[in-house]
C-alpha positions in Angstrom: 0.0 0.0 0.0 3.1 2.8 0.2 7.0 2.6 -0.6 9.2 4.3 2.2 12.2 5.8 0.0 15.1 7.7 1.6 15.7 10.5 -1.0 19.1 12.0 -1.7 20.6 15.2 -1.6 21.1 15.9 -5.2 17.7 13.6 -6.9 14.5 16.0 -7.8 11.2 14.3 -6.6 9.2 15.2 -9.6 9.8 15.7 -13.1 10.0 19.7 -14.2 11.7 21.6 -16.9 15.6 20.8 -16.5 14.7 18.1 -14.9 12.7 15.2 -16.9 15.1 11.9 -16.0 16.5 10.9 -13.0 14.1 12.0 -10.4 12.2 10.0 -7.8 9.0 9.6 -10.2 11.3 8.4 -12.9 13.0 5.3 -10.3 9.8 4.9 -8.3 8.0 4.2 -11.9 10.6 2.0 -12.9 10.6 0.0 -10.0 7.0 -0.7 -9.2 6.7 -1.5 -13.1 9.5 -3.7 -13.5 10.9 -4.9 -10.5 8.5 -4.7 -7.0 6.8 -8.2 -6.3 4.0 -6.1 -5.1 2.7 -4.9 -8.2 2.5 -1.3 -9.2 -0.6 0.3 -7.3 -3.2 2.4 -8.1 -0.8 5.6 -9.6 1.5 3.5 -12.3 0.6 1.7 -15.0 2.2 -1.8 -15.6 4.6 -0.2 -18.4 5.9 2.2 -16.1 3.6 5.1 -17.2 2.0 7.0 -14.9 -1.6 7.3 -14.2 -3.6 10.6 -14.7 -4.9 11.9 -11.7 -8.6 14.2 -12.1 -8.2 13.7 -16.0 -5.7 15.9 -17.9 -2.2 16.0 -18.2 -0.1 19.0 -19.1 1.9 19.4 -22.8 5.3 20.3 -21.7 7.8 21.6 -24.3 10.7 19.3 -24.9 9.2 15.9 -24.2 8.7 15.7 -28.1 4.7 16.3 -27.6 3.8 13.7 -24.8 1.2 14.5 -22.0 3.2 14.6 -18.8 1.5 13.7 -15.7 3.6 14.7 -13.0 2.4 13.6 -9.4 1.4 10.3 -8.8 0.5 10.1 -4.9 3.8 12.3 -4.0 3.3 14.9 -1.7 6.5 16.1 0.0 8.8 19.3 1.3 12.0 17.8 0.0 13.5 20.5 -2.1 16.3 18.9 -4.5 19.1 19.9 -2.0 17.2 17.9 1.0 17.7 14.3 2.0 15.1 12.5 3.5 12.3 9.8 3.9 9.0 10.0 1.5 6.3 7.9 2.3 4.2 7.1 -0.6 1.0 5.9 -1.5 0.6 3.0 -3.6 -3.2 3.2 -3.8 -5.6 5.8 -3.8 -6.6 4.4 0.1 -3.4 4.6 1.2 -3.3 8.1 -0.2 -6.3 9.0 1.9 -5.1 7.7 4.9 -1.6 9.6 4.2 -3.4 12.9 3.8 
C-alpha cells in the first residue's frame, strides 16, 4: 500500500523543466513497473507510465509532444538539495489515509 524511500541530496522528486530523468518519479515508476513483487498500485501503470490523476495532463515543451503527468501520490517538502524519507501511497486508500 506505500514505498518508504530515503531521498538523496542531489535527486529532484518530480519531473520539471531541467529536470525530466532521473528524479524519484522516474526510479519509483521503474521500480513498481518492473521490479516490486508487489505490483505497481493504483498511480503506475504496468509499463511504467503513470496514471492521470482528475483527468488531464499537461503538454510540456521538450518531451517531443507527450502528455506529462507529474504527481502520482507524492506529496513532499523535500526540495532537490534535502535528504530524506518519502512515504508514498501506492493506492488511492493509502493516499487517503496519508493525507
Amino acid at each position: 500500500h506505500m514505498v518508504i524511500i530515503n531521498k538523496p541530496a542531489g535527486m529532484v522528486v518530480h519531473p520539471a523543466t531541467g529536470n525530466w530523468d532521473g528524479t524519484v518519479v522516474n526510479a519509483l515508476a521503474y521500480y513498481l513497473s518492473n521490479v516490486s513483487p508487489y505490483g505497481s498500485g493504483d498511480f503506475i501503470r504496468s509499463d511504467g507510465t503513470i496514471v492521470p490523476e482528475g483527468g488531464e495532463g499537461v503538454d510540456v515543451e521538450g518531451t517531443d509532444g507527450e502528455t506529462v503527468f507529474l504527481r502520482p501520490g507524492i506529496v513532499h517538502r523535500l526540495d532537490k538539495g534535502t535528504t530524506g524519507i518519502l512515504v508514498v501511497a501506492k493506492t488511492r486508500a493509502a493516499l487517503a489515509a496519508l493525507s
